[in-house]
C-alpha positions in Angstrom: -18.1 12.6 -4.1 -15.3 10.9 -1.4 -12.9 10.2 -2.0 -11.2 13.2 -4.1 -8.4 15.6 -4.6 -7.8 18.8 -5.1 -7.4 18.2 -8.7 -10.1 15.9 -9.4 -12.3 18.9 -7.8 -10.9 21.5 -9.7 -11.4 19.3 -12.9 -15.1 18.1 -11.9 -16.0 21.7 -11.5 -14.8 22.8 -14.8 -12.2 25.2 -13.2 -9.1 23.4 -15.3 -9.3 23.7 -19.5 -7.9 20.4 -20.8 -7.0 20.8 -24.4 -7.9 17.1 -25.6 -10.8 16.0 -24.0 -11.6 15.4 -20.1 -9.1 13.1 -19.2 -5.6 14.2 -17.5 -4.4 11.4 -17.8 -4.7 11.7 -21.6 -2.2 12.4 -24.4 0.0 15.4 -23.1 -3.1 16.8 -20.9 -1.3 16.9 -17.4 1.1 19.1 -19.5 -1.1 22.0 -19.1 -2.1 21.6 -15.6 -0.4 23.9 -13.5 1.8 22.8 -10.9 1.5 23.5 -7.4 5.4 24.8 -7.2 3.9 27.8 -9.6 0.5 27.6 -8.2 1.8 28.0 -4.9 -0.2 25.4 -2.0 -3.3 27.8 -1.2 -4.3 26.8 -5.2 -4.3 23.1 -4.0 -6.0 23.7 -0.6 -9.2 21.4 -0.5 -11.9 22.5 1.9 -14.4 20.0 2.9 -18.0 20.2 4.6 -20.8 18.2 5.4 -23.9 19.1 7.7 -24.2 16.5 10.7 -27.6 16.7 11.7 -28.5 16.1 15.3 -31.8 14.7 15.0 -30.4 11.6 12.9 -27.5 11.2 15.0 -29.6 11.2 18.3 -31.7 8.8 16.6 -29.5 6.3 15.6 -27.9 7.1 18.6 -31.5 5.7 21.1 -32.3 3.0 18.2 -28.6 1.6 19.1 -28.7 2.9 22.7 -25.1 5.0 22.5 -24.5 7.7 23.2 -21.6 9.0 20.5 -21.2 9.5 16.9 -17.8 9.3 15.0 -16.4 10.3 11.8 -13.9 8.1 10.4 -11.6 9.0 7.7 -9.2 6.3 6.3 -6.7 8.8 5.0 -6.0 12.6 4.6 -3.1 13.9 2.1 -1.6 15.7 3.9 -2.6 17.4 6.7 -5.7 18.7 8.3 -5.0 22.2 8.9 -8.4 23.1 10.6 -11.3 20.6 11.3 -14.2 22.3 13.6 -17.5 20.9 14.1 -20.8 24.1 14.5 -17.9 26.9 14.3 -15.9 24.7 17.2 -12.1 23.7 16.2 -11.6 20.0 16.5 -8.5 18.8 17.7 -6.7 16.8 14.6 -3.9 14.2 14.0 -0.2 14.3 13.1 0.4 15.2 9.3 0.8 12.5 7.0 -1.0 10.2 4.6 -1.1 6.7 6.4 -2.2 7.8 9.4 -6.6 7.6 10.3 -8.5 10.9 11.3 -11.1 10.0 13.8 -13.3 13.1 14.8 -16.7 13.2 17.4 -19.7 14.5 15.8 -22.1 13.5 18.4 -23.3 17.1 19.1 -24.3 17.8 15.1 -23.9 20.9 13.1 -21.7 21.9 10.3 -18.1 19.6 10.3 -15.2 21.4 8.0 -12.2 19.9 7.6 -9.4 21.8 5.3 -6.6 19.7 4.0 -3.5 21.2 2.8 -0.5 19.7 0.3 2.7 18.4 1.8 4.9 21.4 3.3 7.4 20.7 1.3 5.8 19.8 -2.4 9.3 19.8 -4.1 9.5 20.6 -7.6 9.6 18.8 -11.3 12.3 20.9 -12.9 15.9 20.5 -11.3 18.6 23.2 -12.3 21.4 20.4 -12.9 19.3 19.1 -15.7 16.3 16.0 -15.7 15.1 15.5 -12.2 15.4 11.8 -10.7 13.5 9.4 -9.0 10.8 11.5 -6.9 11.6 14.7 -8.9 14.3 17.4 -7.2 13.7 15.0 -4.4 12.2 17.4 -1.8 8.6 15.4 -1.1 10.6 12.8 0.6 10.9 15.8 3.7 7.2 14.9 4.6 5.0 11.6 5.2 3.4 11.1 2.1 4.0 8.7 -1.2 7.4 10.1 -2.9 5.4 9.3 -6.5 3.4 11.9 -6.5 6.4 14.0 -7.6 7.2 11.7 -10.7 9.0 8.5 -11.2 10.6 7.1 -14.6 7.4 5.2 -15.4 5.2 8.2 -13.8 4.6 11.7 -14.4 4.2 14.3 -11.7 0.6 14.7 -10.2 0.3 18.7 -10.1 -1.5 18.6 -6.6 0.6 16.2 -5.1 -2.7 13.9 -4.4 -4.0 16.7 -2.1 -7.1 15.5 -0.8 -8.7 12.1 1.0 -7.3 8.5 0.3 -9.9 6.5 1.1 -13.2 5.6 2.9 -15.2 7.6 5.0 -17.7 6.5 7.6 -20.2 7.7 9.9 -20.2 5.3 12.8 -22.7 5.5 16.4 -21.3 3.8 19.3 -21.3 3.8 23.3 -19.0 5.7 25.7 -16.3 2.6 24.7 -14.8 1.9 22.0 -12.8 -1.2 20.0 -9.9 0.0 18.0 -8.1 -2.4 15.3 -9.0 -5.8 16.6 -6.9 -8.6 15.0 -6.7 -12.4 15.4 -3.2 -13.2 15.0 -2.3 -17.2 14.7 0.5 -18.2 16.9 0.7 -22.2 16.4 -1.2 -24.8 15.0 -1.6 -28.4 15.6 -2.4 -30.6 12.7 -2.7 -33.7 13.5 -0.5 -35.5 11.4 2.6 -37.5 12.9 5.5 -37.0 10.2 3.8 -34.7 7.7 5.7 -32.0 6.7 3.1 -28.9 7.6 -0.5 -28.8 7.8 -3.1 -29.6 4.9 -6.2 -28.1 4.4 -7.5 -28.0 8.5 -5.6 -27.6 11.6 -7.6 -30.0 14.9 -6.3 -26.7 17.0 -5.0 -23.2 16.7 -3.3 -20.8 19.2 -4.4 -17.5 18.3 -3.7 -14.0 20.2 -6.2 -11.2 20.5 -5.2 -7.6 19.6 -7.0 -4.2 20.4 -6.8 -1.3 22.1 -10.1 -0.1 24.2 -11.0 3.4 24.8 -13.6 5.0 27.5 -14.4 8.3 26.1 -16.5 8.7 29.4 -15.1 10.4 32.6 -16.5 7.4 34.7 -14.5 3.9 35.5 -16.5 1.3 34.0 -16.2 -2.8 34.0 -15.9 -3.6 30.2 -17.2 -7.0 28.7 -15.2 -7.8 26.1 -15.9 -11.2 24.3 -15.1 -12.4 20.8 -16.5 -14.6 18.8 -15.0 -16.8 15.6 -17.3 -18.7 12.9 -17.3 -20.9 10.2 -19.9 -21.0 7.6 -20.7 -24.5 6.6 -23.8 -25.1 4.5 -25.4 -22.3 5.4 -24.9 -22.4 9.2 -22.2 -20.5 11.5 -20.2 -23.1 13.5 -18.1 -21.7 16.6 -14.8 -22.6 16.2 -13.4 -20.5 19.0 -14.5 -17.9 21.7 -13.2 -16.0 24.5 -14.7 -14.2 27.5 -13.0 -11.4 29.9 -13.8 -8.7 32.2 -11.9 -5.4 32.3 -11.5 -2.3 34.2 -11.3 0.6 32.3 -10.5 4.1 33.6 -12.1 7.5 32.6 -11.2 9.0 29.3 -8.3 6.3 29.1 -7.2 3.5 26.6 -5.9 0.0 27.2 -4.1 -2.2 24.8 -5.5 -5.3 24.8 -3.6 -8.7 24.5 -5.6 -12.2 25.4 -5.4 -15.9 23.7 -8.1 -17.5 22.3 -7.7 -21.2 21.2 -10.0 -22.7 18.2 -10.6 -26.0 17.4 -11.0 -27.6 13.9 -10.3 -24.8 11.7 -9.6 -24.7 7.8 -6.4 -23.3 7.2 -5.5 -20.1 4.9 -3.6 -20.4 1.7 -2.5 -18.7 -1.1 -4.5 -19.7 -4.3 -2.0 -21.4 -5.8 -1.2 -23.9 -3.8 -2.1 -27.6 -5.0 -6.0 -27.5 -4.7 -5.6 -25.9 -1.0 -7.5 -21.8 -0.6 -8.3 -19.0 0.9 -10.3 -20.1 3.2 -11.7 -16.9 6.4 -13.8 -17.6 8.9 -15.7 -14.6 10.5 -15.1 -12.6 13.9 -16.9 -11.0 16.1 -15.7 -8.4 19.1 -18.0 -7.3 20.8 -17.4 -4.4 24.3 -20.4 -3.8 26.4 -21.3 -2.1 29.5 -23.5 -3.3 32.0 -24.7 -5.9 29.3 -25.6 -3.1 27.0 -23.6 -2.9 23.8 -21.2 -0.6 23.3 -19.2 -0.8 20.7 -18.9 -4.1 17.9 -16.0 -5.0 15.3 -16.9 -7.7 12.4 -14.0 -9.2 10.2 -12.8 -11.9 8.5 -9.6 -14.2 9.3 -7.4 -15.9 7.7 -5.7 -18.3 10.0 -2.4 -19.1 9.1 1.1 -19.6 10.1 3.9 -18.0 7.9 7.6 -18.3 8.7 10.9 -16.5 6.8 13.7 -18.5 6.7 17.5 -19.1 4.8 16.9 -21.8 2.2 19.8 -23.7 2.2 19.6 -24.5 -1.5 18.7 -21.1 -3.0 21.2 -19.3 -0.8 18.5 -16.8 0.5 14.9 -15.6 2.0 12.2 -17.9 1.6 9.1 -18.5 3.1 6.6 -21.5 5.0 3.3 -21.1 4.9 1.6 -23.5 7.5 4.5 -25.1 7.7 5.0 -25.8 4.0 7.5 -24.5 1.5 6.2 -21.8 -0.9 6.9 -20.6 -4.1 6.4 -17.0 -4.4 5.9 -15.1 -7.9 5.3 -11.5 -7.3 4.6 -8.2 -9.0 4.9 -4.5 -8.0 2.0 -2.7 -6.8 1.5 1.1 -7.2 -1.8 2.7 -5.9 -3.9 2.6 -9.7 -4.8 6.6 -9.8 -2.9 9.3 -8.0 -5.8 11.0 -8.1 -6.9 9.0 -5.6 -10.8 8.3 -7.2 -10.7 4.9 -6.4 -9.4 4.7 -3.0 -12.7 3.2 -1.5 -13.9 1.0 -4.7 -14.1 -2.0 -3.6 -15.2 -3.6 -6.7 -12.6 -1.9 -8.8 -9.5 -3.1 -6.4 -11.0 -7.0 -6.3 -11.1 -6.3 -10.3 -7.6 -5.1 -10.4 -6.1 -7.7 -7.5 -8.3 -10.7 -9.8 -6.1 -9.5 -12.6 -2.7 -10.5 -10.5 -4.3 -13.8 -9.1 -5.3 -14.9 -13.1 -1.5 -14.1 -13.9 -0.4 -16.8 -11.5 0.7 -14.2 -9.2 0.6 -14.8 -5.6 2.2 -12.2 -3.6 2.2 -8.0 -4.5 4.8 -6.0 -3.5 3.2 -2.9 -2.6 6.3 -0.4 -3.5 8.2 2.0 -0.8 8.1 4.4 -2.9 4.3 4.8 -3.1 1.5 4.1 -0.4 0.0 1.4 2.2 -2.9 0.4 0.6 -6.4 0.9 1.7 -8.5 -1.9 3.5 -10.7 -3.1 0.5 -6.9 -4.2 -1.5 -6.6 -6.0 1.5 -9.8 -7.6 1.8 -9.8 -8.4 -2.1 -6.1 -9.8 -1.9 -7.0 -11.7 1.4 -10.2 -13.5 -0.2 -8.0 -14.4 -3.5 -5.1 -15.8 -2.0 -2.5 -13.1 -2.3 0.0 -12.1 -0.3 1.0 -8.9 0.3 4.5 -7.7 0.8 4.0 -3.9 2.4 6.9 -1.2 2.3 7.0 2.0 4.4 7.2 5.5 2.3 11.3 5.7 2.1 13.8 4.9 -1.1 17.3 4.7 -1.8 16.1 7.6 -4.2 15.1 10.3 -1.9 16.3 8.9 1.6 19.7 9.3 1.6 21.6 6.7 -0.3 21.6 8.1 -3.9 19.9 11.4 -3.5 17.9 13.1 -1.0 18.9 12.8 2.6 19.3 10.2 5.8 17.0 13.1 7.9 14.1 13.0 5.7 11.4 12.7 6.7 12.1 15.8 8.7 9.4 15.5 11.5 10.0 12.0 12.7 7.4 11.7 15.0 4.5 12.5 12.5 6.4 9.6 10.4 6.3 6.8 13.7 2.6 8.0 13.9 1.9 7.0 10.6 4.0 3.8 10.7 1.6 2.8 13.8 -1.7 3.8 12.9 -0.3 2.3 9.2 0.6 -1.5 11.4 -2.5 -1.8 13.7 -4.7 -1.0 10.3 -3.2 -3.6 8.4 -2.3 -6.5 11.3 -5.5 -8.4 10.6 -5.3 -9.4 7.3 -4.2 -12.6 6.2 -2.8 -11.8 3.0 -0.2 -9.8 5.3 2.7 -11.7 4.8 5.6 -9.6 5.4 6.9 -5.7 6.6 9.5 -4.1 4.8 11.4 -0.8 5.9 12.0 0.9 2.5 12.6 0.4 -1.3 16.1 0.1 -1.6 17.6 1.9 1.1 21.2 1.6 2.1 23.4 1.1 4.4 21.9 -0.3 8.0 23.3 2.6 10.5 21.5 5.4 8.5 18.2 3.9 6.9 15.7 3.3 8.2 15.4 4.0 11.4 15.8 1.4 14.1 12.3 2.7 15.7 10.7 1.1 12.6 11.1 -2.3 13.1 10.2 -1.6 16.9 7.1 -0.6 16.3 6.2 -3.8 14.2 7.1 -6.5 16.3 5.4 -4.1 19.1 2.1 -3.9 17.1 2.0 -6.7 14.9 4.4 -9.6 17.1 5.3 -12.3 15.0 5.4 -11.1 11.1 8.4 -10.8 9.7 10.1 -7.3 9.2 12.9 -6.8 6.6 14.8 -2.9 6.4 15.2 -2.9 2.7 14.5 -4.4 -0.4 18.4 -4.5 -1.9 21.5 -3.4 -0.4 24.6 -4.7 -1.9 26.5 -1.3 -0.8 25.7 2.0 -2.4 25.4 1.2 -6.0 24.5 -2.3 -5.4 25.5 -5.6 -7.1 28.4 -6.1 -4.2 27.8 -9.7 -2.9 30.3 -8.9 0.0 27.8 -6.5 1.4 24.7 -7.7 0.9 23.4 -8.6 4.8 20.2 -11.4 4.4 18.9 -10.2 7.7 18.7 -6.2 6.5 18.0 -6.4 2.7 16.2 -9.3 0.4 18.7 -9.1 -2.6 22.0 -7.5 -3.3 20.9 -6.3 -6.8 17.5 -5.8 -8.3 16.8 -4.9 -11.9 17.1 -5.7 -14.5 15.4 -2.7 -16.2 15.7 -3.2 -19.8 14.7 -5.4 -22.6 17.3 -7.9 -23.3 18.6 -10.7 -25.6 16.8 -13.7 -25.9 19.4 -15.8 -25.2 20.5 -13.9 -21.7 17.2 -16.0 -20.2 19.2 -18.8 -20.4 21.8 -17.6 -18.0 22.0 -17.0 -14.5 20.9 -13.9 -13.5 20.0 -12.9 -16.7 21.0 -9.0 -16.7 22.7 -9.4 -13.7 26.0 -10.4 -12.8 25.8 -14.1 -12.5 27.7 -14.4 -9.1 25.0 -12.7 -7.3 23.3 -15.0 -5.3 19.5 -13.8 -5.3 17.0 -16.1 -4.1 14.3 -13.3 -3.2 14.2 -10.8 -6.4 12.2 -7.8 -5.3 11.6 -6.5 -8.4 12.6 -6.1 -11.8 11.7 -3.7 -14.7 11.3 -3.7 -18.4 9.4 -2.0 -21.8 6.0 -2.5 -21.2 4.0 -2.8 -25.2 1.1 -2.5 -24.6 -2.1 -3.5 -26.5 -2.8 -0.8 -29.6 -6.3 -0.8 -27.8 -4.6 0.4 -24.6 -2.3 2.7 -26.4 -5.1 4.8 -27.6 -6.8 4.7 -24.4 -4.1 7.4 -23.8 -2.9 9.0 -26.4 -4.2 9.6 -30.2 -4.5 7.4 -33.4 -2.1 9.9 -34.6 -0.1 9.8 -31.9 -0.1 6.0 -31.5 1.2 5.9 -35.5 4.4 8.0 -34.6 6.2 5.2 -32.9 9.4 5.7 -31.7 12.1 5.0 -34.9 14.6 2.0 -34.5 17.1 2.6 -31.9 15.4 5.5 -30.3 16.6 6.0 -26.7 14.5 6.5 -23.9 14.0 10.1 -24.4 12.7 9.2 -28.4 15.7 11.0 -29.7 15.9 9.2 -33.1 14.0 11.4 -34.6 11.9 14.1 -35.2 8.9 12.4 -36.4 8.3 10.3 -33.0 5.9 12.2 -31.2 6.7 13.7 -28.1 3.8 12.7 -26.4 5.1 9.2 -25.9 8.5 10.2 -24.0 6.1 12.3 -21.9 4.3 8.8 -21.1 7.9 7.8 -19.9 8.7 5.5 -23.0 11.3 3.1 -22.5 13.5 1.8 -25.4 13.0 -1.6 -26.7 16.6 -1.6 -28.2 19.3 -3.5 -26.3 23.6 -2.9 -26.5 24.3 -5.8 -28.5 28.1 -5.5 -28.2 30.3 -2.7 -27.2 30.7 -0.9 -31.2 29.2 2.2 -32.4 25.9 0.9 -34.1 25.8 -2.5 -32.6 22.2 -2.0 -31.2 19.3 -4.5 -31.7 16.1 -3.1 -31.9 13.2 -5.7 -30.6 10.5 -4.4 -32.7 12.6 -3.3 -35.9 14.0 -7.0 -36.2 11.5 -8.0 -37.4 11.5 -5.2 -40.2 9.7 -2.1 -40.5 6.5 -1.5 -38.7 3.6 -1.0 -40.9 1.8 1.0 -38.5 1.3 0.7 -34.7 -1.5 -1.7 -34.8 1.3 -4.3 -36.0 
């Protein structure tokens, strides 16, 4: 079953002993999974392969009259090291994690595709003592989510999430093909002399067409490309906007593809939050055909929407207009929910998980530098809900040169522009897509991240904003006198610990208060959380050692806490209350001594 890892495989087929029950993620299970820095990669290797029989290809093939059958895989971690199709080798893309495979099958037979771990897996133990952020830092050399080797709220994943992160689909077309069509909104006109943005409908909007066509044919051919954008209303599609154009396309060459199309009397796209206004998509249609046969078709849904970053004179720092309306923004972190990669395609469980966020109040995710770009169905479920989406390339101050790790890494730059590409032209057509960001925390501008970055955004997806890092602030952060608004969001972020009641009366409570932070990236803290959710990893016993008053992070209070909860990265709930031995308050002891962990 796709999508899967190495270790999920290896699990499924029994070929792993877990000693309490069939979870990994259970109690100290992962514990006695081997790692791949002693199993060595080979152990981790995932072969994959799937008959593709002519006879339904050819078939589908004359129902559709094409001529071509695709493969289409959303994501491979890390790198196809042979794909062949009926014994043949297939050529294959750069290495890395973000980046789409796309192989022709059209001629049937048996397809196998191997995919092997990151070159450079790194390891878990570091010989100076507790590894850091991203373990002994050495994943951060390749393209792929730093995570995998351990974070302080995450264990290591013993594979490294070697296998396929997302979707895959088996797709007939013609000789040409439509690659990531978008629909991006350029301006709208409301209609309203002295309002201050649009409401609900806009009379017209400026939109741009993106795509890139492909002839996979040695012949010219004249390509009709026309597109197509609907409302439903009761029931019935009304055209809203539509564009027409003819184009010459060379043999076994690709064109990218830039034309307006102007709609009239569209409703507007906001986040769910904002004063009875929604989400509202219309539908699109692209359609490329040959002669007047069809060749190739792309359906999806838009959200049409202006969003502009700006200084807010008030708050001192970024903020944002949506439709040309302030916006309040409350946000949460987002970190791909199983680095095992299961649930990489379900739909249904990421609407479940983004409907979670909305009924928080949340309206925008931070989907984390440190971790992935998320697959289309977050996208879809977070564009429907009215979420935005802040999304991070795969760099940190952690592993990328400004606390440990190095300014060179990733080592094969290419491979990591590929990825960034493939990662913009995937993602450009969603409307919860508010904004790009280089990194997590990466520091200073001359060294991270590279300038070629923010090049290829406003090349592939012209118009959204594009921010290098999340905090700067210089290297330890918290300096106000080198904190840049146009490279970084904040000049601190944190805080990561519990802390006195009182402190949320302050300014920047954690913080020094003569930071001026009007765009907090992120923040950390103890998470508690239900006793039902506490045993759904770890045991009733192991739930009743909690850890004793004042325990640090590591639960080194005492030797009846059990170790299995600093293995689930527990962090303390006890804060410095002054500067004296002793002087610690304890958030769950203050209110005396737990009868058991239930209470």
């Amino acid at each position: 079953t796709l999508p899967t890892t190495a270790l999920a495989t290896l699990l499924a087929a029994g070929e792993l002993h877990l000693p309490k029950g069939d979870d990994p993620y259970f109690s100290d299970n992962l514990a006695h999974v081997p790692d791949i820095n002693v199993t060595g990669a080979s152990f981790y290797t995932l072969t994959w392969e799937r008959q593709m029989p002519v006879e339904q290809l050819s078939a589908e093939c004359r129902e559709q009259q094409t001529d071509r059958a695709w493969l289409r895989l959303e994501g491979v971690n890390y790198r196809a090291s042979r794909a062949s199709l009926g014994g043949l080798p297939l050529p294959t893309p750069p290495p890395g994690m973000f980046i789409r495979h796309r192989y022709e099958v059209s001629a049937g037979g048996l397809f196998a595709l191997t995919i092997a771990p990151p070159t450079h897996y790194g390891g878990t133990e570091c010989g100076s003592g507790a590894c850091g952020q991203g373990g002994d830092h050495a994943l951060a050399q390749d393209v792929t989510a730093q995570v995998m080797l351990g974070w302080d709220w995450a264990r290591p994943i013993p594979d490294r999430s070697t296998g396929f992160f997302g979707g895959v689909q088996l797709e007939v077309t013609g000789s040409v093909t439509i690659e990531d069509a978008a629909l991006l909104t350029r301006a709208l006109s409301c209609g309203c002399a002295g309002c201050e943005g649009c409401g609900a409908r806009a009379e017209r909007a400026a939109l741009l067409m993106v795509l890139t066509l492909e002839n996979h044919a040695a012949r010219s051919v004249v390509v009709e490309l026309s597109a197509v954008l609907r409302e439903s209303v009761a029931g019935r599609a009304a055209t809203r906007g539509e564009l027409r154009h003819s184009i010459v396309l060379g043999g076994h060459s690709s064109r990218d593809v830039r034309l307006p199309l102007n709609a009239t009397d569209v409703p507007l796209w906001w986040p769910h939050n904002a004063g009875g206004l929604g989400p509202s998509l219309l539908n699109a249609t692209v359609q490329a055909r040959i002669g007047g046969a069809l060749s190739h078709s792309e359906e999806f849904r838009v959200g049409v929407r202006t969003a502009e970053a700006y200084i807010d004179n008030r708050t001192g720092g970024r903020a944002f207009r949506v439709n040309g309306q302030k916006v309040f923004l409350l946000g949460g972190n987002w970190i791909t929910p199983d680095l095992m990669l299961r649930y990489s395609a379900d739909r249904t469980r990421y609407c479940d998980e983004v409907r979670l966020h909305q009924r928080a109040g949340i309206n925008l995710l931070r989907v984390w530098g440190g971790g992935v770009s998320e697959r289309n169905p977050f996208y879809e479920c977070a564009s429907e809900m009215g979420l935005f989406v802040y999304q991070e390339f795969w760099m940190s101050g952690d592993n990328n040169g400004r606390w440990a790790g190095s300014y060179s890494w990733p080592l094969d730059e290419a491979a990591y522009f590929a990825n960034a590409q493939d990662t913009v032209r995937r993602l450009r057509r969603f409307a919860a897509l508010l904004f790009w960001g280089g990194g997590n925390e990466l520091f200073p501008r001359r060294l991270s991240p590279p300038v070629a970055l923010e090049e290829i955004v406003h090349r592939e997806d012209p118009g959204r904003f594009y921010i290098a890092s999340s905090m700067d602030g210089g290297i330890k952060g918290g300096n106000m006198s080198e904190h840049d608004d146009e490279y970084a969001l904040a000049p601190r972020d944190g805080p990561y610990t519990m802390l006195m009641p009182l402190s949320f009366a302050q300014r920047n409570p954690g913080l020094h208060a003569n930071l001026t932070i009007s765009f907090q990236p992120e923040v950390g803290f103890t998470s508690a959380p239900s006793y039902r959710g506490l045993l759904r990893f770890m045991s009733a016993t192991e739930a009743e050692q909690i850890p004793e008053r004042g325990a640090d992070s590591a639960c080194r209070a005492g030797s009846a806490t059990s170790p299995v909860w600093a293995f689930h990265n527990y962090l303390s709930w006890s804060t410095a209350n002054g500067s004296g031995p002793g002087q610690i308050y304890d958030h769950v002891y203050a209110y005396g001594q737990p009868a058991n962990a239930s209470e």
